[in-house]
C-alpha positions, 0 to 999 in steps of 0.5 A: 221254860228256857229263857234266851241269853238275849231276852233274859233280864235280872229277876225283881226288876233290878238294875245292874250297872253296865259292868256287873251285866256285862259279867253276869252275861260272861260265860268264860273265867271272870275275876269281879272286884268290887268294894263292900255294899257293890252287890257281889252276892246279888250279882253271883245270885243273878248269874246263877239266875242267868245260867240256869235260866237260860240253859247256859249251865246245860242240864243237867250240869250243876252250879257249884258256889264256894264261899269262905264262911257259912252264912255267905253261903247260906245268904246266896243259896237264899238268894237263889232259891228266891229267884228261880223255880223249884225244878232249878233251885236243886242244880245250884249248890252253895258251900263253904271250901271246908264243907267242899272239902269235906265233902270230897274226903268223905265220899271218896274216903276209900279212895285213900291208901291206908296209911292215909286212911281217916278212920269213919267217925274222925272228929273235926278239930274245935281245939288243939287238944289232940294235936298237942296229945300226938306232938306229946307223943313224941316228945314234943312239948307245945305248952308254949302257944307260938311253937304249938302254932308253928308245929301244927301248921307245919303238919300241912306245909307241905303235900302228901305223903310227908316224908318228915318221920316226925310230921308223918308219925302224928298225921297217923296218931291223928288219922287213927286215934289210939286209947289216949287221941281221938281221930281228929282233922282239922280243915286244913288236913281235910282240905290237903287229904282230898287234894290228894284224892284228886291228884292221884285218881283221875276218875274221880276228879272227872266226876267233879268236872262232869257234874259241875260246868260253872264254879262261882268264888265268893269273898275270894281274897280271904281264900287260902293256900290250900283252899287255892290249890284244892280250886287249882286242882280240881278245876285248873284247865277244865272246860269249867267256867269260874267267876270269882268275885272279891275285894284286896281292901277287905283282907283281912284273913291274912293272919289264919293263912289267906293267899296275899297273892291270890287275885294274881294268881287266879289271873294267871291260871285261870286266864280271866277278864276283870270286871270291877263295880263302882256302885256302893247300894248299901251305905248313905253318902256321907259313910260313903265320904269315910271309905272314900278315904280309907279305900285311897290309903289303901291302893294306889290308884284313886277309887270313889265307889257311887252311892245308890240314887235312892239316898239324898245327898245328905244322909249318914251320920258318923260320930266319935265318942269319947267317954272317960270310961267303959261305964259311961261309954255303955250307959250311952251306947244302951241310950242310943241303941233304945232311941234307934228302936223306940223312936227311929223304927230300927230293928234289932237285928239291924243294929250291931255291935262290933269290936276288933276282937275278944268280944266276951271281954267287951259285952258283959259289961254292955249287956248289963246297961242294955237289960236296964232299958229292957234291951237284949243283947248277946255274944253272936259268936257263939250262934253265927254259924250253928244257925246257919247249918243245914241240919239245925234249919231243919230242926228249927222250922220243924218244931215252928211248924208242929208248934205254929200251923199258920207258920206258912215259912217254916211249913214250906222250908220242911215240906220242900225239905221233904220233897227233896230228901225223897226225891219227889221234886216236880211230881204231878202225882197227886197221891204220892203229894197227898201221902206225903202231906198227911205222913208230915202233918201226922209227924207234926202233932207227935212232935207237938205233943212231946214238946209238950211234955219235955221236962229235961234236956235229955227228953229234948236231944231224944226228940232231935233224933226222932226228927233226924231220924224222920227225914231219914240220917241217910238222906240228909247225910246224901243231900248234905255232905258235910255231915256224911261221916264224922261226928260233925252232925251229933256235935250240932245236935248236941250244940242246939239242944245245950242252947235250946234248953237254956232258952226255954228254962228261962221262958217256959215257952218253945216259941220264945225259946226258938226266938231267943236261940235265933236272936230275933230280938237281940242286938248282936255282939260280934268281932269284925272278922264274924261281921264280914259279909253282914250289913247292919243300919247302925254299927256302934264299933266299941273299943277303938283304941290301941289295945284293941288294935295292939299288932297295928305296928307290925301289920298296918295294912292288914288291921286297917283293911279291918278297920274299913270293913267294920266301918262299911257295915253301916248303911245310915247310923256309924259311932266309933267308941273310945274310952279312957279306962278299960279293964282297969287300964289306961286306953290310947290312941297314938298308935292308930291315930292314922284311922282317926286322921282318917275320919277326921279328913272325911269331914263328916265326922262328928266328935262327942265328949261325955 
């Protein structure tokens, strides 16, 4: 039933601010700034609502969401798929720019002339193996780590076809392989590749216009160049309408190729109104009093985010630590994180542990003091993304569901699954419904019985393909792009059955294997850059000193943008961790003794001496 625009209301009963409706309600192109914890996912779930709901988003015409990382655009899909029937749910769309990318190379492939021409199962780059394989080729020695960087990102500097000898000679031993290089791409030339294919074949870029009337951008400052252009190219002058949503004091992508100008630009070219939020739903109001802070030393006009009126007045706490070394500085951290869980009821997933970078430096040592108190904890970098693809979702609910009839979650993530690969969404005939229930229910108990016999990691990557192979490869691959050419697909299968069996070797028990590998039980480890999006109860930010913020001098801004979002992660518990020695070295703080003023003029934070 379709809503009208005047009628329609925010599903759950929420209550936007006047100018975030005001911008769901905006059918033209919008550029929406707010600070971290303002809603800017909810608000992007709630236009999708809106423009679905209300028919604003014309049937059949699709909703495209492109954010920077995969659990942002895994977060909204969810959100989405929340809020609105099933019928509608198949018309919003949510990727990342590189499996927008992808997508769009890897259907139109054949679109290419030859000599650009990837072959099918090119690999998508992990390393730069390959690269300095091909640079090897023509003599090119990138041993040393600055040239390697300057010479591979000069292979996308410039739009194709590159009429540089040497840059064109390694685009073709990358594209093609030979007996010693693999076929390899990395995001950066996938995304220039099908740039190409839209610029040179109209029909195609008709296609893409015709199929989606409504472009969301989310995390929109840390957009690249290239990820820009591909925009520019793709919907720059069309009858689309695009809502951009973002913040400049949460840039912190500048270093992997982030467009400082972006928000400028997109004003320009895309003619849009700006709407900015003031209200801040996730952090207490004395966390609120330190980004108050630190958002004023980062812009010039005065910015006071409100807190959510379900918060007193005084809740939050902040608080340094100052330990005169790591062991110490564990021992109390480990305390800490057993009192949140044992007395103060905090989840494990909703406390984190972040450091500005190297994390597997910092956490072996914290792991170890967390076992004592029977505490696990490990590094999420190894696990963000893999559990938030696609393919190992559905892995995953179809082994919780063959192991777990009452797992009513898991049973309807599989069954909507398999409704939506066999295109049976919104059926009304029973007997096609009943077919279908008893072919997965019979799948169920095969998968149920080999788990029960497995004995070795082969056994188990045996019975990921058997599951793959259900739902039919050519189906996924239709409904899920990014895995549509490639090895991409068998690497995350391979990927999962690594972990998975690891898990289970320990427990001898697929269900704590399962919940081990989704780290239901865990405290994530993570760097700020991997944390971005995510909001936690407690944040413990270990390792606040100069040798971990060793490039503040040459890039302040930047690394104290970092330093804001990895403190506006917290909604009630904040500690920031300094340690005399670390790795055997003396740590300072001399260097960034701004961000310390920073805290210290807040008022509100309280300093620990152990």
């Amino acid at each position: 039933m379709v809503i009208s625009i005047d009628a329609w209301k925010p599903s759950d009963g929420l209550v936007l601010e006047t100018t975030a409706l005001k911008s769901i309600r905006d059918l033209k192109n919008s550029l929406v700034t707010a600070g971290p914890g303002a809603g800017k996912t909810e608000l992007l779930a709630q236009k999708a609502c809106f423009l679905l709901e209300t028919n604003s988003c014309v049937n059949p015409k699709k909703i495209l969401a492109i954010s920077f990382k995969k659990d942002a655009a895994a977060n909204l899909k969810d959100r989405v798929k929340m809020r609105i029937s099933n019928n509608l749910e198949t018309r919003f769309i949510s990727q990342t720019y590189d499996s927008f990318s992808k997508g769009v190379l890897d259907r139109f492939l054949y679109a290419l002339p030859e000599e650009y021409r990837p072959v099918e199962d090119y690999v998508v780059a992990t390393n730069d193996n390959e690269f300095v394989k091909a640079f090897g080729e023509c003599g090119i020695n990138l041993s040393n780590r600055k040239l390697k960087n300057i010479y591979i990102n000069n292979l996308t500097n410039s739009k194709l076809p590159n009429s540089l000898e040497l840059y064109d000679f390694v685009w073709k031993k990358l594209l093609q392989g030979d007996v010693n290089i693999k076929p390899t791409l990395n995001f950066s030339m996938i995304t220039l590749l099908a740039i190409y294919i839209l610029e040179t074949n109209p029909m195609i870029l008709k296609s893409l216009r015709t199929t989606y009337s409504h472009i969301f951008l989310d995390e929109f400052q840390d957009t690249t160049y290239l990820q820009y252009e591909i925009i520019k190219t793709c919907f720059g002058g069309a009858k689309t309408s695009l809502t951009a949503v973002g913040d400049n004091r949460q840039r912190i992508m500048l270093w992997a190729g982030a467009k400082h100008d972006v928000f400028k630009c997109y004003k320009r070219d895309f003619n849009s109104q700006e709407y900015t939020l003031i209200m801040n739903h996730r952090s207490a109001p004395r966390l609120l009093e330190i980004q108050k802070i630190v958002n004023n030393y980062l812009q010039d006009e005065p910015f006071t985010p409100l807190p959510n009126p379900r918060w007193s007045e005084d809740e939050g706490s902040a608080e340094i630590w100052y330990s005169s070394d790591s062991t110490i500085e564990s021992e109390h951290i480990a305390k800490r994180i057993s009192d949140l869980i044992n007395q103060h009821q905090v989840p494990f997933r909703d406390i984190c542990i972040i450091v500005k970078q190297s994390v597997q430096q910092y956490s072996n040592e914290i792991i170890e003091t967390l076992e004592k108190f029977n505490i696990q904890a490990r590094n999420e970098t190894k696990f963000q993304d893999l559990l938030k693809e696609d393919i190992v979702l559905l892995i995953i609910n179809t082994l919780r569901s063959a192991l777990n009839a009452r797992d009513s979650d898991a049973w309807l993530f599989i069954w909507n699954s398999q409704i939506f690969f066999e295109g049976k969404n919104g059926t009304k005939n029973q007997l096609i419904v009943d077919n279908m229930r008893k072919q997965l229910k019979g799948f169920l108990r095969y998968i149920k019985n080999k788990l029960d016999l497995i004995t070795d990691k082969e056994e188990l990557s045996s019975l990921f393909i058997d599951i793959i192979a259900f739902y039919d490869i050519n189906k996924i691959k239709k409904y899920y792009p990014q895995y549509s050419q490639g090895q991409y697909i068998n690497k995350l299968r391979e990927d999962l059955t690594e972990y998975m069996y690891v898990y289970f070797e320990k427990s001898n028990d697929w269900i704590l294997a399962i919940n081990s590998f989704e780290g239901i039980h865990s405290i994530p480890i993570m760097t700020i850059h991997k944390c971005k999006g995510l909001e936690f109860e407690a944040v413990f930010f270990v390792g606040f000193d100069d040798n971990a913020f060793w490039s503040f001098s040459n890039q302040e801004d930047e690394d104290t943008c970092t330093f804001f979002v990895g403190l506006s992660r917290s909604k009630r518990y904040l500690y920031f961790t300094f340690s005399e020695k670390r790795f055997g070295r003396n740590c300072n703080n001399f260097k960034i003794s701004i961000l310390y003023q920073m805290l210290h003029e807040s008022g509100v934070v309280e300093e620990k001496y152990y």
